[in-house]
Every structure is written in C-alpha cells, then in structure tokens.
C-alpha atoms as a printed R data frame, in Angstrom:
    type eleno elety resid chain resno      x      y       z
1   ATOM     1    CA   UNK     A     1 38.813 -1.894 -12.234
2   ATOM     2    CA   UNK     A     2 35.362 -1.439 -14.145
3   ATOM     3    CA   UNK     A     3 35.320  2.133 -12.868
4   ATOM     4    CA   UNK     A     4 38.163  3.325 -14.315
5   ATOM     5    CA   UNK     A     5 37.482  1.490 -17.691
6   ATOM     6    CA   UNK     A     6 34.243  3.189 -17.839
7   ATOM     7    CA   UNK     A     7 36.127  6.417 -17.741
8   ATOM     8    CA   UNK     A     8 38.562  5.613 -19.731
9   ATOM     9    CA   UNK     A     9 35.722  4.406 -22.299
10  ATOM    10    CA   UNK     A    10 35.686  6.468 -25.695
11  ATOM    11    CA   UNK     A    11 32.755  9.275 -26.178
12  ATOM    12    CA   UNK     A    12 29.713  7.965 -28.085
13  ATOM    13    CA   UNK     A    13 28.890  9.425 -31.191
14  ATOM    14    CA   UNK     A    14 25.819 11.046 -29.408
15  ATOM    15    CA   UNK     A    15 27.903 12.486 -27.099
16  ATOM    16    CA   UNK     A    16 30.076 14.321 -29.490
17  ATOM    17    CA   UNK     A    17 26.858 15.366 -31.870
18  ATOM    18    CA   UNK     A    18 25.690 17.234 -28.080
19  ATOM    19    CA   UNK     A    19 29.035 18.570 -27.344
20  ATOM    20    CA   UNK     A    20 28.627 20.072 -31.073
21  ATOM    21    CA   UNK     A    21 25.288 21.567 -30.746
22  ATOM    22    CA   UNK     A    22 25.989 22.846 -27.608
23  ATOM    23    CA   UNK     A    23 28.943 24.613 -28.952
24  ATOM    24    CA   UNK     A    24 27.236 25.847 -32.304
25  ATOM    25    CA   UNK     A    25 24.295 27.157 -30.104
26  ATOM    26    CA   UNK     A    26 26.716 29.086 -27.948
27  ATOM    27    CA   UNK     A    27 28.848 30.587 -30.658
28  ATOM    28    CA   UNK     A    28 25.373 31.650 -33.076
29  ATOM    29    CA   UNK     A    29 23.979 33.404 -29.604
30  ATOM    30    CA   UNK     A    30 27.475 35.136 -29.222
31  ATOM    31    CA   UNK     A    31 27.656 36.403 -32.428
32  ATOM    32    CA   UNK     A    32 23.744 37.001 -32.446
33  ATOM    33    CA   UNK     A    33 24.231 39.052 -28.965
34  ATOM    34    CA   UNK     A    34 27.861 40.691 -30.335
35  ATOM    35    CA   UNK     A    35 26.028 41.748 -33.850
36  ATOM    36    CA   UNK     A    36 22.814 43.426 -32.196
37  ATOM    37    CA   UNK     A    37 25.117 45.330 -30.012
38  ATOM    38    CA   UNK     A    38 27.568 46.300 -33.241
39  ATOM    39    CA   UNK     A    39 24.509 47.261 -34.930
40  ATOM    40    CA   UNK     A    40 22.753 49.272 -31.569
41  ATOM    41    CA   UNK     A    41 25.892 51.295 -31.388
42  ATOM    42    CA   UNK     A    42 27.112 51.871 -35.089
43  ATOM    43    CA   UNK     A    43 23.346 53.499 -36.093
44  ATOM    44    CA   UNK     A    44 23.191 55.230 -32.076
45  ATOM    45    CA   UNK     A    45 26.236 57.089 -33.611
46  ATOM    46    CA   UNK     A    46 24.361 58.440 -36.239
47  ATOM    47    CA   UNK     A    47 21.178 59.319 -33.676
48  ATOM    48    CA   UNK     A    48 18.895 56.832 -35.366
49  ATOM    49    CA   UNK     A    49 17.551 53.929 -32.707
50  ATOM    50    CA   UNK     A    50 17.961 50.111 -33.506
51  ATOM    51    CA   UNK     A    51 13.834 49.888 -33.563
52  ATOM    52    CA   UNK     A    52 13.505 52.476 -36.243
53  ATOM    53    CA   UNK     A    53 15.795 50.039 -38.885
54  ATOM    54    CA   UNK     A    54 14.027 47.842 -40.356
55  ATOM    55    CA   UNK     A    55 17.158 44.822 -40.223
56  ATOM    56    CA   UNK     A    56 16.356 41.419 -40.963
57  ATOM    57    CA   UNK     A    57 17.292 39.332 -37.773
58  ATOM    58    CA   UNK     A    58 19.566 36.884 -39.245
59  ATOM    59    CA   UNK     A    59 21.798 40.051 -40.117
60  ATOM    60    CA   UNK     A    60 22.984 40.435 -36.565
61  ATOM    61    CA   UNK     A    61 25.076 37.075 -37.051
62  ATOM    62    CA   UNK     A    62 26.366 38.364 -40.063
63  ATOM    63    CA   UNK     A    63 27.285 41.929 -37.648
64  ATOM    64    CA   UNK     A    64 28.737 39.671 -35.367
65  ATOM    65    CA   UNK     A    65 31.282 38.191 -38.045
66  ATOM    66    CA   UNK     A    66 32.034 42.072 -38.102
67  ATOM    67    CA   UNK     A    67 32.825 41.845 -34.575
68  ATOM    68    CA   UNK     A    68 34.912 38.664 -35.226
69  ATOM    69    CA   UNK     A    69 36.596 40.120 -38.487
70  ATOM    70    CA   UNK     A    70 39.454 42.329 -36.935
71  ATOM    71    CA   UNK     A    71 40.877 39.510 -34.564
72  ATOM    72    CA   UNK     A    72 40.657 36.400 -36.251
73  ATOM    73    CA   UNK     A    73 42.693 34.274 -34.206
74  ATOM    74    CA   UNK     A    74 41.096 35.660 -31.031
75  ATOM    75    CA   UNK     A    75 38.003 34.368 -32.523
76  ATOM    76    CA   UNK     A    76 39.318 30.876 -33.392
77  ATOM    77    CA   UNK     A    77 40.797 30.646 -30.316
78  ATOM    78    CA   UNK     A    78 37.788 31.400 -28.201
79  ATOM    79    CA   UNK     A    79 35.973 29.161 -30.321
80  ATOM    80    CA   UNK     A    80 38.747 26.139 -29.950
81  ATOM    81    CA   UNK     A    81 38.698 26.822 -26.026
82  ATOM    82    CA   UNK     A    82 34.673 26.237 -26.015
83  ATOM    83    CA   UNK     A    83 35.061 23.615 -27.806
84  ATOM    84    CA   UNK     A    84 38.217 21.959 -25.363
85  ATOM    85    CA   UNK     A    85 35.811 22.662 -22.435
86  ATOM    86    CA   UNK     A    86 32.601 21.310 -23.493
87  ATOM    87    CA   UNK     A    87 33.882 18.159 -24.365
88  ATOM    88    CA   UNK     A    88 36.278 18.026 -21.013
89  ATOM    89    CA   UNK     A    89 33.030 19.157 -18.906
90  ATOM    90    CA   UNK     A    90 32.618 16.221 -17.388
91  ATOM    91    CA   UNK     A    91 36.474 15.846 -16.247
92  ATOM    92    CA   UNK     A    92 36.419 19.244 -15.374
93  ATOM    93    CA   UNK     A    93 33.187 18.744 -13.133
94  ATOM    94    CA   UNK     A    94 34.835 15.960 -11.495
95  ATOM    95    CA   UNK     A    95 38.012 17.967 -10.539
96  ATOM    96    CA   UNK     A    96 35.872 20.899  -9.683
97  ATOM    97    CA   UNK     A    97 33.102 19.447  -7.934
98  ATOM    98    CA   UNK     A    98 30.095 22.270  -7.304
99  ATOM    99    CA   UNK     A    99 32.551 25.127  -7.810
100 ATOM   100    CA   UNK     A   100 32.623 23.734 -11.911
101 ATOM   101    CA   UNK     A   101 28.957 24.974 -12.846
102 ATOM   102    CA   UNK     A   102 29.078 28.619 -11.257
103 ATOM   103    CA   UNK     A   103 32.770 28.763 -12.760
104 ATOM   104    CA   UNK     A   104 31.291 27.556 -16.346
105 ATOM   105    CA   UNK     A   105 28.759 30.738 -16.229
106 ATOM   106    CA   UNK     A   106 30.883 33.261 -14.871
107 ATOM   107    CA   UNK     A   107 33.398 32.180 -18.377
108 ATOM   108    CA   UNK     A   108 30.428 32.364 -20.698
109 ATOM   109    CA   UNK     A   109 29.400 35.088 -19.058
110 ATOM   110    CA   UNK     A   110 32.880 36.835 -19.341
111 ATOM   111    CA   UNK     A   111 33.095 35.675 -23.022
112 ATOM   112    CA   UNK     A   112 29.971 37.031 -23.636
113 ATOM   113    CA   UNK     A   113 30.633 40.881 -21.974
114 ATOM   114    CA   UNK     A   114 34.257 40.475 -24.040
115 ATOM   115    CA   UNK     A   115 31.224 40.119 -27.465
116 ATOM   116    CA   UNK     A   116 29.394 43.436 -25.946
117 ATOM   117    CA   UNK     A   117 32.694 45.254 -25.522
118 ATOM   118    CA   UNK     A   118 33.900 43.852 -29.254
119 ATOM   119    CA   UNK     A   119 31.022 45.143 -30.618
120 ATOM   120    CA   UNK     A   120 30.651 48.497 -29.342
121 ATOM   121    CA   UNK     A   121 34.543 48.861 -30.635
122 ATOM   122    CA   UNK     A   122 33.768 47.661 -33.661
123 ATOM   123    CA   UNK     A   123 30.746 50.374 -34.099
124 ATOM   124    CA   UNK     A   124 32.636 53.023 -32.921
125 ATOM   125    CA   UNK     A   125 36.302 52.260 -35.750
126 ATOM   126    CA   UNK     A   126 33.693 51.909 -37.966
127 ATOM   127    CA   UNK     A   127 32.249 54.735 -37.888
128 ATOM   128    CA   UNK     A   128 35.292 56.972 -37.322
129 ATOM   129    CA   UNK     A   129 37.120 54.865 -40.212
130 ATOM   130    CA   UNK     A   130 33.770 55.753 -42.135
131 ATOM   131    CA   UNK     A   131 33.258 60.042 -41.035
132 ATOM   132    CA   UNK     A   132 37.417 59.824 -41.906
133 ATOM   133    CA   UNK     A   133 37.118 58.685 -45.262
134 ATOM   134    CA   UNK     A   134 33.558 60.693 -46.008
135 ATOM   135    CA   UNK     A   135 35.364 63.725 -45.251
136 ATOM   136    CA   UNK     A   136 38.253 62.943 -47.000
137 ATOM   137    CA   UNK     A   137 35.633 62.753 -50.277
138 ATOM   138    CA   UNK     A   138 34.048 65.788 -49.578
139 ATOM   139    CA   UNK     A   139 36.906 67.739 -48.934
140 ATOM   140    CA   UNK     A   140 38.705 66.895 -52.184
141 ATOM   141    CA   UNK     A   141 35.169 67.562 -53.805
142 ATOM   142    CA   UNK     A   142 35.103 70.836 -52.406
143 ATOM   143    CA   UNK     A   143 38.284 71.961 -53.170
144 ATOM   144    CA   UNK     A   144 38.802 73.076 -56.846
145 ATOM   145    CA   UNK     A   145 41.383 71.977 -58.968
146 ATOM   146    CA   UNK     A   146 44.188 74.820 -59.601
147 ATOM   147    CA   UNK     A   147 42.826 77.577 -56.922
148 ATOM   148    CA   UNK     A   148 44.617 79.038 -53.996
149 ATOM   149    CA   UNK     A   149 45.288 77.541 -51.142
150 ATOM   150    CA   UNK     A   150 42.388 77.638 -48.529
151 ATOM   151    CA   UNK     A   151 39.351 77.369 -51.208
152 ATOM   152    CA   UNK     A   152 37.756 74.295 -49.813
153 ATOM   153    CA   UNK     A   153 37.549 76.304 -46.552
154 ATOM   154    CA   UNK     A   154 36.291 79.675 -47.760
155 ATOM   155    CA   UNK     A   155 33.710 77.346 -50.232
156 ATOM   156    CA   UNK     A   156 32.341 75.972 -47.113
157 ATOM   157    CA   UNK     A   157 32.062 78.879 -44.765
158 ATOM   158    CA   UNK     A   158 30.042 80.433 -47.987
159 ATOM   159    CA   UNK     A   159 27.652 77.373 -47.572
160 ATOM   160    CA   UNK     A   160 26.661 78.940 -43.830
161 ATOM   161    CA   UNK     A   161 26.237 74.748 -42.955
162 ATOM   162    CA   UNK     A   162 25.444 74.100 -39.981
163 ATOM   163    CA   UNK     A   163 28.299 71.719 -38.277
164 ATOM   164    CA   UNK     A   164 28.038 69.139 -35.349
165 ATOM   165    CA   UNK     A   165 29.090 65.446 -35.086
166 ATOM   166    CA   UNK     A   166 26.627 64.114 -37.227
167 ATOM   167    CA   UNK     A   167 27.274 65.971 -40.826
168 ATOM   168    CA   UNK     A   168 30.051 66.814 -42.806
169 ATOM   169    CA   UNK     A   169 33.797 68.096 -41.633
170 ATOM   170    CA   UNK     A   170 33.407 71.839 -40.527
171 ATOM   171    CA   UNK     A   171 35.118 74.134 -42.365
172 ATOM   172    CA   UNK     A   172 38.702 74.208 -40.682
173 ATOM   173    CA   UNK     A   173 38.754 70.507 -41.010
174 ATOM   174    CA   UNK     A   174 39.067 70.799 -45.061
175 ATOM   175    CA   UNK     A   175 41.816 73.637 -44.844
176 ATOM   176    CA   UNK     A   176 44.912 73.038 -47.353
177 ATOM   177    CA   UNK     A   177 48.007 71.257 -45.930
C-alpha cells in the first residue's frame, strides 16, 4: 500500500523546475542547431561560407524561430509533446524498462534531423522567395515606362552581363508578358 502511494504522490516543486530546464535546454539547442543550419544553407546559396560572416551567436536562435515561423502549430506541438514526455519519463521508463532510454534518443534524435531538414527548407524558400522578388524589382526597373514590348530584354542583352545563379534574372527572364 505505501508503494503505490508513493507513486501516486504529487511531483515536488524541484521536480517540475528540472523537468523545465530540461525542456528549455532542449528546445534553445534545437533552435540553436535548426538556426546554424538555416543560416549555413541560406548564405551557401549565395557561395559565401558560414565562417566568413561575422554573425553574433545568439542570432542562430533567433534563425531558428525562422525555422519555427512557417509551421507554428508544428512547433507548439513538438514543444507540448517534449514537454508531456519529460514529465511522464519516469512512467514511461517503468513501462518501457531498458528499451525507454535508447527510444528517448532515437526521438530527440529524430526531432532534431526534422530541425536540420526545417532549416535547410527554410534557406532554400527563402532564398527563392528572395531571387523571385529581386528580379521582379529589377525587371520593372529595367523596363521603361511607355516603350515596346521586349525593352527590358533588349536593355539587358545591351548590358553583355554575365548570367548564372548567383546575379540578376538573364535576359529572357525579364521579357514582356
């Protein structure tokens, strides 16, 4: 009868302040982790590498709330689930037995692939949503008001530019609708 009053026994405030560290520590290295990869990917599109940016640190949390921002409720509900299980870990453990700790890392080790994968997704929209909307700018800059049809596109082949993925639209890209 004392044994299963002891589990039945409420969790001590220490017990809940660890269950919430734990859980804050987890989520700031997922979004530190998911940030650092946004960041790796969204400046390798441009060719520059992540060492030759001079980014404070504490920005790659703030990258990670980029990698959060399109799926809110996926993000909420990851971090509700973490939550759920850190506090259930030691019911869990009991169920489980030795098959609960290798079970616990494979999930945060799944959650925190799903962060790498997030991020390089985000880096890549970004950019596209980014070269989409530069072009768009630099095609209606090019193309003057009250000409012929196909100006922005001779302009441009006048300009002899140079085109591959990392400057401007090439010329058939800004050709009148």
């Amino acid at each position: 009868m004392s044994a299963s009053a002891e589990q039945a026994k409420p969790p001590s405030l220490g017990d809940i302040v660890g269950v919430t560290a734990f859980v804050v520590g987890l989520i700031s290295a997922w979004l530190y982790a998911a940030g650092w990869t946004y960041a790796y990917h969204y400046f390798d599109r441009f060719g520059i590498p992540l060492l030759m940016v001079d980014i404070p640190k504490e920005n790659y949390l703030v990258y990670g709330g980029i990698v959060v921002q399109p799926f809110p409720l996926w993000g909420l509900g990851l971090g509700l689930a973490l939550l759920v299980a850190a506090s259930l870990w030691s019911r869990i453990r009991a169920v489980l037995g030795r098959v609960a700790a290798p079970l616990g890392l494979a999930a945060v080790a799944a959650v925190f692939w799903l962060g790498h994968e997030g991020g390089v997704a985000a880096a890549h929209h970004q950019y596209s949503e980014q070269r989409r909307r530069d072009q768009a700018v630099l095609c209606n800059q090019l193309r003057p008001p009250n000409r012929y049809p196909g100006s922005a596109v001779r302009q441009l082949q006048e300009m002899e530019m140079p085109h591959n993925r990392n400057e401007g639209p090439a010329p058939e890209e800004c050709a009148d609708d």
